[in-house]
C-alpha positions in Angstrom: 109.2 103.3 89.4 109.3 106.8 87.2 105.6 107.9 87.4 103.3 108.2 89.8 99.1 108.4 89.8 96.4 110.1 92.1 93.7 107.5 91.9 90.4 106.9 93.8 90.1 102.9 94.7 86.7 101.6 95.1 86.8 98.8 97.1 84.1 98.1 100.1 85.4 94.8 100.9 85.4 91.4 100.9 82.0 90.1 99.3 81.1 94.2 97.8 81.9 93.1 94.0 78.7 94.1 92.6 78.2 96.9 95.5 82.1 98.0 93.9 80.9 98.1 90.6 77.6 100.0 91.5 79.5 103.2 92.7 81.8 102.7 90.1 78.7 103.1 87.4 77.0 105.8 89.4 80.6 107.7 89.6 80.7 106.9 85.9 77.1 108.6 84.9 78.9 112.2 86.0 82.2 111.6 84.5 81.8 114.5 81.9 81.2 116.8 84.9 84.1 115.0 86.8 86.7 115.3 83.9 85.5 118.9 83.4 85.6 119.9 87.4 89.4 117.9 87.1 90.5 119.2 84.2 91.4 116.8 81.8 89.9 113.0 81.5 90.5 110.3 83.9 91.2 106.8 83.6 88.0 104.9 84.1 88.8 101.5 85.0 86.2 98.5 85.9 89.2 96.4 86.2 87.0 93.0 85.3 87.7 89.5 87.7 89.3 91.7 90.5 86.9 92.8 93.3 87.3 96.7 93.3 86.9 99.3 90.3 89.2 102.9 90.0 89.2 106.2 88.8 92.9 107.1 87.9 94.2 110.3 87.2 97.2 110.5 84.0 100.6 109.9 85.8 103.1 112.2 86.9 106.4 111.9 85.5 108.6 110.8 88.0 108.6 107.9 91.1 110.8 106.8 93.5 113.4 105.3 90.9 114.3 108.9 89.8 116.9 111.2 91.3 116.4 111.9 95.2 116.8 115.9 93.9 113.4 115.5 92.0 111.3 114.0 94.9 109.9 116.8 96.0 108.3 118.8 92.7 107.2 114.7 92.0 105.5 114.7 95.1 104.1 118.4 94.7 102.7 117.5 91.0 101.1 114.2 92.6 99.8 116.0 96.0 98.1 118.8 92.9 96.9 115.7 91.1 95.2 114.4 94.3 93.5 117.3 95.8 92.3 118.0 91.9 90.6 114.4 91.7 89.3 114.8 95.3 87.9 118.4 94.3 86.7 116.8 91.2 84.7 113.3 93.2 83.6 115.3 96.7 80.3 116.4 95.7 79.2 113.0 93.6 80.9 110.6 96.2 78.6 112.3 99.1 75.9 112.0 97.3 75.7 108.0 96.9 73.1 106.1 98.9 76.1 103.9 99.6 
């Protein structure tokens, strides 16, 4: 309600726990290159009984509770969040045998 995250879900679908868990891991192996190539560390999160895994970027003060006035430098902060952790995933994400 008053912050907002970037965040890449892994989830391949119903049935892909383990395959989930597997790119999570393989993401994992490179996440002192990722958290370097971001900019500051991550949120790694396994998120244990549930069927998909996430990377999380730290939240954005602000969210859809907050004045109407503030939407937009929320939403510019969370779009430069975004593009950071996509910037900061591209290379290692392409290069899974997934």
């Amino acid at each position: 309600q008053h912050e907002t995250t970037a965040e890449f879900y892994i989830d391949r679908g119903q049935g892909a726990e383990q395959e989930n868990l597997e790119v999570f891991e393989a993401l994992r192996e490179n996440m002192a290159e990722i958290e370097s190539d971001f900019g500051e560390p991550l949120s790694w999160e396994a998120l244990e009984g549930k069927r998909a895994c996430r990377i999380k970027a730290p939240a954005v003060e602000g969210g859809y509770k907050d004045p109407e006035e503030k939407w937009p430098e929320i939403q510019d902060e969370a779009i430069g969040q975004m593009v950071r952790l996509e910037g900061a995933l591209r290379r290692y994400v392409d290069a899974l045998p997934f």
